[in-house]
VOZA-794330 format. One record per residue (C-alpha): residue number from 1; residue in one letter; x, y, z. Coordinates in Angstrom, 2 decimals, decimal comma, padded with zeros to 5 digits. Example, Ala and Ser with C-alpha at 12.3 -4.5 7.8 and 13.67 -1.06 7.14 Angstrom:
BEGIN
- 1 | A | 012,30 | -004,50 | 007,80;
- 2 | S | 013,67 | -001,06 | 007,14;
END
This chain:
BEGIN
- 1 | X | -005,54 | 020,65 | 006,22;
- 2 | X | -003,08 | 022,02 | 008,92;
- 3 | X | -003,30 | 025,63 | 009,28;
- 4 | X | 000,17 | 025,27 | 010,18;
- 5 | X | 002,51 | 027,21 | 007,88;
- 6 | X | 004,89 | 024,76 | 005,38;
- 7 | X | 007,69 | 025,32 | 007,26;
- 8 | X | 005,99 | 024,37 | 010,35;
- 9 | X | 004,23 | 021,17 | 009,30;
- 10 | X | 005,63 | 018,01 | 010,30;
- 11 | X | 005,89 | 015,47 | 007,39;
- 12 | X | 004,98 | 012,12 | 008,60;
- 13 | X | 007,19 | 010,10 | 006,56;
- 14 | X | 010,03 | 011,26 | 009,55;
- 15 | X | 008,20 | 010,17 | 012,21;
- 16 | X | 010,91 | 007,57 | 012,61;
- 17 | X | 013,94 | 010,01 | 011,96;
- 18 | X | 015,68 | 009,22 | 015,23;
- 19 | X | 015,25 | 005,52 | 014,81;
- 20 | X | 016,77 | 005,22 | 011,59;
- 21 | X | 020,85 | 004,26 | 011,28;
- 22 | X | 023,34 | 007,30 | 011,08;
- 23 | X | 024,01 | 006,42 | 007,22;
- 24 | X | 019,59 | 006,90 | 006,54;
- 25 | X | 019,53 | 009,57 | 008,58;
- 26 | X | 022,28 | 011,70 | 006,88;
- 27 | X | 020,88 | 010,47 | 003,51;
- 28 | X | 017,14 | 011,38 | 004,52;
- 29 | X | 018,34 | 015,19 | 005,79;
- 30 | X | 020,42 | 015,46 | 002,65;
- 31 | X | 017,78 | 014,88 | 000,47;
- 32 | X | 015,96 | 017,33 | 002,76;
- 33 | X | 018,33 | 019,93 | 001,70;
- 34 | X | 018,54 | 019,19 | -002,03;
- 35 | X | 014,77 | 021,10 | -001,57;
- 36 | X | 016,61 | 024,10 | -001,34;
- 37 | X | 018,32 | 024,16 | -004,36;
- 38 | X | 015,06 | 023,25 | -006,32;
- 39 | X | 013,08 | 026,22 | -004,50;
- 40 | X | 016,16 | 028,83 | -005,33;
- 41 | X | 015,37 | 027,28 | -008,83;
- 42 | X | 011,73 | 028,26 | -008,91;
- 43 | X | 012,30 | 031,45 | -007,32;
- 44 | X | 015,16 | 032,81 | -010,25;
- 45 | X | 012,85 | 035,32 | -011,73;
- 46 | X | 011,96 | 037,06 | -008,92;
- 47 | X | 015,91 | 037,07 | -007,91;
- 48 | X | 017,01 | 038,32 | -011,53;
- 49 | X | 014,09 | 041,18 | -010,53;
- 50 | X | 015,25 | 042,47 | -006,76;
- 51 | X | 019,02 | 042,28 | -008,74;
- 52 | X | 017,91 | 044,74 | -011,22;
- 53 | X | 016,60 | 046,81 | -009,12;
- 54 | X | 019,20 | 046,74 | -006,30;
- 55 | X | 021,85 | 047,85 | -009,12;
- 56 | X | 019,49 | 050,66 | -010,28;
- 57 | X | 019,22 | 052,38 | -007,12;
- 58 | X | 022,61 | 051,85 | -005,57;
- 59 | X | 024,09 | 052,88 | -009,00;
- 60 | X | 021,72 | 056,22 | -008,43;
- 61 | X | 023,56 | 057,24 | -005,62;
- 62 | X | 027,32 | 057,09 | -003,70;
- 63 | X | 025,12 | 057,38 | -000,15;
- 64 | X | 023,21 | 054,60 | -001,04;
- 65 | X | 023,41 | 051,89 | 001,91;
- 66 | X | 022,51 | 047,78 | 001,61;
- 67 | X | 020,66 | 046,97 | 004,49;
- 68 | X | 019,97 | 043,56 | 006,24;
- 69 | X | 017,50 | 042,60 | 008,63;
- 70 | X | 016,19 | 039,52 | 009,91;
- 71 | X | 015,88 | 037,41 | 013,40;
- 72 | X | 017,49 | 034,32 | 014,63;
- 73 | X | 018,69 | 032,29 | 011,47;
- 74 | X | 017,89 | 034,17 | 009,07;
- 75 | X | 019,19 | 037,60 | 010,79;
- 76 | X | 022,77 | 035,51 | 010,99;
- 77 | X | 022,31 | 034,55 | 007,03;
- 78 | X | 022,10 | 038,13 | 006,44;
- 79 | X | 024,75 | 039,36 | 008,42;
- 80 | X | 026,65 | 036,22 | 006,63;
- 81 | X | 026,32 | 037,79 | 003,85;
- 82 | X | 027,05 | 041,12 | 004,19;
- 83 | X | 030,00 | 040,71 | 005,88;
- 84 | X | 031,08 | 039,42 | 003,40;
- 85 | X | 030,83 | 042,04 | 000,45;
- 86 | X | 033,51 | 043,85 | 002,10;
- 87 | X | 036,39 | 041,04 | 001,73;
- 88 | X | 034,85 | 040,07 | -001,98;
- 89 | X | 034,32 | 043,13 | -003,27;
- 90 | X | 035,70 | 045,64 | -001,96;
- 91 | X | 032,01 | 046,97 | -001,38;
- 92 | X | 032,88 | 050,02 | 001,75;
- 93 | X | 031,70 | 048,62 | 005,21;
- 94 | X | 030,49 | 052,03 | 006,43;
- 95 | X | 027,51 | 051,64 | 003,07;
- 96 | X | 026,41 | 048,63 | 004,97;
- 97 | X | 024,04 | 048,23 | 007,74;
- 98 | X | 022,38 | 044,99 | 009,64;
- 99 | X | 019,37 | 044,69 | 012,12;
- 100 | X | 018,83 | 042,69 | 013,96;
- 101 | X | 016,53 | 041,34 | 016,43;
- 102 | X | 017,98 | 041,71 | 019,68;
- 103 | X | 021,05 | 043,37 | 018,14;
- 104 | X | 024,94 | 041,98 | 017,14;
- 105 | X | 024,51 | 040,22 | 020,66;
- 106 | X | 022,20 | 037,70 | 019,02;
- 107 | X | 024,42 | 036,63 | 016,86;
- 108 | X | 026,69 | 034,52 | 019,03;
- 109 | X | 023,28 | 034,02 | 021,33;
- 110 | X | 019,76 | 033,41 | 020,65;
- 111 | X | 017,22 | 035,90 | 021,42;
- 112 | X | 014,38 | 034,12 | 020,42;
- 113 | X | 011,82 | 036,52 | 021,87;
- 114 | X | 013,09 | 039,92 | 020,41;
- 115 | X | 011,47 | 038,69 | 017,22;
- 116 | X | 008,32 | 040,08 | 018,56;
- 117 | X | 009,23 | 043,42 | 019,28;
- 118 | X | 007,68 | 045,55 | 016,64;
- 119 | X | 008,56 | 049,18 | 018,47;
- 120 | X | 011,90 | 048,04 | 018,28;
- 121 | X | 012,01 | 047,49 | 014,61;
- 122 | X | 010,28 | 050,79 | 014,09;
- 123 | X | 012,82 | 052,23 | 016,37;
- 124 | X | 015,81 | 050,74 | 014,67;
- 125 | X | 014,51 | 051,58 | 011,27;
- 126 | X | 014,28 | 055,23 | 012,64;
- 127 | X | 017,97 | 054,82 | 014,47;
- 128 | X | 019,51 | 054,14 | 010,92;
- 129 | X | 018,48 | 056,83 | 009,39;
- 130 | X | 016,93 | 054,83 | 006,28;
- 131 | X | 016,14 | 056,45 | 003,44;
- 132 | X | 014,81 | 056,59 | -000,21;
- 133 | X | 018,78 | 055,65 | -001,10;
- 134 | X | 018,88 | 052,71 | 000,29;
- 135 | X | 018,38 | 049,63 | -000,08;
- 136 | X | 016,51 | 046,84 | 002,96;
- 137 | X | 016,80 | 043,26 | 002,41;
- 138 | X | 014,68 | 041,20 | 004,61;
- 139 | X | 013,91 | 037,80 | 005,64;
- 140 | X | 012,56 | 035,28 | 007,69;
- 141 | X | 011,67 | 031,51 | 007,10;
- 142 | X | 008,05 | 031,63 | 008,24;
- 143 | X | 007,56 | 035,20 | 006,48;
- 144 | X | 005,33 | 036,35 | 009,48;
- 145 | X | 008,17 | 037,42 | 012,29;
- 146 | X | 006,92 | 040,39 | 013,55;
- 147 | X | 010,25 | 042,69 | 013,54;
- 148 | X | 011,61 | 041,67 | 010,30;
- 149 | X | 008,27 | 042,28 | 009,04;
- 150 | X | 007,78 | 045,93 | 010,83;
- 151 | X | 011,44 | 046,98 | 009,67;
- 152 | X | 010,58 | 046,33 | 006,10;
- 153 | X | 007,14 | 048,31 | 006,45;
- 154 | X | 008,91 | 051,01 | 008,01;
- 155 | X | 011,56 | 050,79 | 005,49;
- 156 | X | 009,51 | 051,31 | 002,26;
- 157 | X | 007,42 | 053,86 | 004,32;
- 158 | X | 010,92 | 056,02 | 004,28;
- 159 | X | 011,27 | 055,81 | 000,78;
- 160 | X | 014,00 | 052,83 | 000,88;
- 161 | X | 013,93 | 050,06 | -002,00;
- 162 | X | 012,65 | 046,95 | -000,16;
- 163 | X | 013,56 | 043,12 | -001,15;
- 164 | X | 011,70 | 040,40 | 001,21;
- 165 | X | 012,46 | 036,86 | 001,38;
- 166 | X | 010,69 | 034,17 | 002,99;
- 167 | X | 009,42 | 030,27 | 002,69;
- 168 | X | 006,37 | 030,49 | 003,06;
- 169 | X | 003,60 | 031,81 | 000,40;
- 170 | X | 001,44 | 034,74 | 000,86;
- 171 | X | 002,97 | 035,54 | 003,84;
- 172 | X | 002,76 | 039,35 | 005,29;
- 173 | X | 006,88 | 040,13 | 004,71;
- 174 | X | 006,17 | 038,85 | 000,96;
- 175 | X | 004,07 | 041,65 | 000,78;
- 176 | X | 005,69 | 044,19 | 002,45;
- 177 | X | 008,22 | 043,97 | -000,01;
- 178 | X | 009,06 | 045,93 | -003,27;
- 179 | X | 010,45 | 042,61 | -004,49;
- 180 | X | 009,54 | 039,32 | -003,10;
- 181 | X | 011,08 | 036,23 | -003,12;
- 182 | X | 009,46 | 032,87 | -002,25;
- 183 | X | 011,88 | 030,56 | -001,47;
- 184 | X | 009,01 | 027,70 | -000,95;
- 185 | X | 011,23 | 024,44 | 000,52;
- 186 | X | 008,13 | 023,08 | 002,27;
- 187 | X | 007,92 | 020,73 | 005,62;
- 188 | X | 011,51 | 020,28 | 007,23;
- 189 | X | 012,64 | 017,12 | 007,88;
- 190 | X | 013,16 | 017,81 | 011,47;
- 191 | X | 010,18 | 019,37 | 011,77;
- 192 | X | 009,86 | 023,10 | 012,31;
- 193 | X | 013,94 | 023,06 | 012,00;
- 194 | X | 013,96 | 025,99 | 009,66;
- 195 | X | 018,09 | 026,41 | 009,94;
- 196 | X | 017,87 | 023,48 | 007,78;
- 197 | X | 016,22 | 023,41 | 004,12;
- 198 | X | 014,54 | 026,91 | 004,24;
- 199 | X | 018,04 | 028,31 | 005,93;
- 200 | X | 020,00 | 026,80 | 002,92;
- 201 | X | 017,80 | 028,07 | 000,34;
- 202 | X | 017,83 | 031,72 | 001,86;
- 203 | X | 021,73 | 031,36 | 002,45;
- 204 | X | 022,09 | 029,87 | -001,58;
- 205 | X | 019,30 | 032,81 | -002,40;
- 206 | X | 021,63 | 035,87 | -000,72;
- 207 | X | 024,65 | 034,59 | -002,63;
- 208 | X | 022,98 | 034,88 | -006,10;
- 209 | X | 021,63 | 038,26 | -005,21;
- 210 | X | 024,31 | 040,38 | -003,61;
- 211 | X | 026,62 | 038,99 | -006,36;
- 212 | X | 024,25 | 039,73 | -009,44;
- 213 | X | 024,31 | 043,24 | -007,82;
- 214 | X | 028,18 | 043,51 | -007,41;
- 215 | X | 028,78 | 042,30 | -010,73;
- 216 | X | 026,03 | 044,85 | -011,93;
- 217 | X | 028,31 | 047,60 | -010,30;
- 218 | X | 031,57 | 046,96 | -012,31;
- 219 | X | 033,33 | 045,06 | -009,24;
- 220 | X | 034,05 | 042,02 | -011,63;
- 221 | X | 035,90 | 041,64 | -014,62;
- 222 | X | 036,77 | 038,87 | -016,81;
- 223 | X | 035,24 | 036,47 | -014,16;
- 224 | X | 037,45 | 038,19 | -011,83;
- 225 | X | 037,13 | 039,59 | -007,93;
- 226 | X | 039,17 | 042,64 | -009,18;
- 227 | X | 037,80 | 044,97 | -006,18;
- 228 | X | 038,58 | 042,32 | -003,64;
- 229 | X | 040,95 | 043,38 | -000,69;
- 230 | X | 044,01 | 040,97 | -000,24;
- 231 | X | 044,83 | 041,64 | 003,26;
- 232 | X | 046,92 | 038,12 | 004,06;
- 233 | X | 049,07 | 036,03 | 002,15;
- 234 | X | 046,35 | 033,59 | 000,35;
- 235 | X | 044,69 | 036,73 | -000,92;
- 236 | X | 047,65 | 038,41 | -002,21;
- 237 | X | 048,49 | 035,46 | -003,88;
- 238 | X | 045,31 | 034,78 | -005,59;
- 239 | X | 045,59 | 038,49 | -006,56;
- 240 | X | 048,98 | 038,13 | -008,25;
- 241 | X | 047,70 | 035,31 | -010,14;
- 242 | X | 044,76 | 037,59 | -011,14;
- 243 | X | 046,80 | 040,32 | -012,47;
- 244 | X | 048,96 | 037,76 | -014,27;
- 245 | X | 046,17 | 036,23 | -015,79;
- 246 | X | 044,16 | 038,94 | -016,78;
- 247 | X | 047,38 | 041,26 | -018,27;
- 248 | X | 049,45 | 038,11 | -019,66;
- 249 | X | 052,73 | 039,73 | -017,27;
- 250 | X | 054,87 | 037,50 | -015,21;
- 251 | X | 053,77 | 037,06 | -011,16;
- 252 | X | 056,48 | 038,80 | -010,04;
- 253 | X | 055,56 | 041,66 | -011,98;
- 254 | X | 052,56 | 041,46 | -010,79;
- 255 | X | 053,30 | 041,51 | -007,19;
- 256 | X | 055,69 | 044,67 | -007,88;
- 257 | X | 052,54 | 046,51 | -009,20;
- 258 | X | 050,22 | 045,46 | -006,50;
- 259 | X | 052,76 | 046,65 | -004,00;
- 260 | X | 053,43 | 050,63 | -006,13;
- 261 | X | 049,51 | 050,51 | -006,22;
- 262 | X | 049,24 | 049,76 | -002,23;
- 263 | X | 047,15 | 046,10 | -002,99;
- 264 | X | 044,46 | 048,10 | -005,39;
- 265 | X | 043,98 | 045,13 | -008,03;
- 266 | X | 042,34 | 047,54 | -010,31;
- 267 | X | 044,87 | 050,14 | -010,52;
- 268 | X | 047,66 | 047,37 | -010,70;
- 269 | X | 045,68 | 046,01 | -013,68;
- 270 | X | 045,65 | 049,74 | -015,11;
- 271 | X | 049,93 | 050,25 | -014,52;
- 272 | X | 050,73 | 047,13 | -016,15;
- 273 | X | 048,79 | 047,53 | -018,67;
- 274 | X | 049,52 | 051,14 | -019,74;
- 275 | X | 053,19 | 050,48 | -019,37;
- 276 | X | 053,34 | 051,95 | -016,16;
END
């Protein structure tokens, strides 16, 4: 057998991927992808686990930070992600953090070779001031990248609640982790093309987490976004509707509350419903 890790080994039913007609090869890479799904399946447990968890210890404290590293791909799933919690949820940006190898300037360019920096992950670690409040998620595809896996070392050494994700089994980051996830998609169809199956699968794997945790923390109600900011006009809207919804008043009423309340759904939800 290879010693190859999963993610790494080609699959030789593709050998011909470039041959085959536009039509087989976006079925073929589909079916690639539908992987992901069934390795996100596999993997609920251990998701329902780091959720638990996450709630518990950012519910323990208002300093408590959500922190996400990674490298390449999966450093820009994280960020992704995070970003994100902000618009959603209303979760504060200044209680998020992100490293990243090679820093926000890999984002919008690869830096393929500050992956292997592990002084720099202990530095940035150090830099962020993480603590026993906080809370690191890390991943990586192959599981073995040396700075995501230093940053989560360095993390837990500092006291911080550590949640590792990779696609790969018994992998070093798995067990550097707290919590571990295996997200285990296998050989890529494009070989070694780990944006692909075992990108989707960590992408589909952050969603279910970070929202478990926000609905954990009270930020949704009745199926709601109720904590969501609605800074332009789609988001107001869908916030009027909320508020209509949720207190049976008219839109308009709605929008007249949102506006006394300076766009806090919450509190909107609150004056209508007290008579305010």
């Amino acid at each position: 057998m290879s010693d190859l890790d999963e993610t790494e080994r080609a699959d030789p039913r593709f050998r011909d991927l470039e041959m085959r007609s536009p039509a087989e090869l976006l079925a073929t890479l589909l079916e690639g992808q539908a992987r992901a799904n069934l390795a996100v399946e596999t993997a609920l447990p251990s998701i329902e686990a780091a959720a638990i968890a996450v709630t518990g210890r950012i519910a323990a404290s208002p300093q408590s930070r959500l922190v996400y590293a990674g490298a390449g791909t999966s450093g820009r799933l994280a960020m992704l992600d995070g970003v994100e919690l902000g618009p959603t949820f209303g979760w504060p940006t200044e209680r998020t953090e992100f490293l990243l190898a090679g820093g926000t300037a890999s984002l919008s360019r690869a830096r393929e070779g500050a992956e292997d920096d592990r002084t720099a992950a202990v530095t940035t670690v150090r830099e962020a001031g993480i603590g026993r409040c906080d809370v690191v998620i890390a991943l990586a595809a192959s599981g073995r990248t040396p700075f995501t896996c230093e940053i989560a070392a360095a993390s837990r050494a500092a006291g911080a609640l550590v949640i590792t994700l990779a696609n790969n089994p018994d992998t070093p980051l798995l067990r550097a982790g707290d919590h571990a996830i295996l997200l285990r998609t296998g050989s890529e169809v494009l070989a070694g093309s780990t944006r692909m199956a075992a990108g989707t699968a960590q992408k589909i794997a952050l969603n279910l987490l970070s929202t478990a945790v926000m609905v954990g923390l009270g930020k949704v109600f009745r199926g709601r976004m109720i904590d969501m900011h609605p800074t332009n006009r789609k988001l107001r809207r869908r916030a009027a509707r909320m508020i209509a919804d949720v207190t049976g008043c008219g839109e308009g009423d709605a929008i007249a509350a949102m506006e006394v309340c300076e766009g806090d759904i919450r509190a909107a939800m609150l004056r209508i419903e007290s008579g305010g």
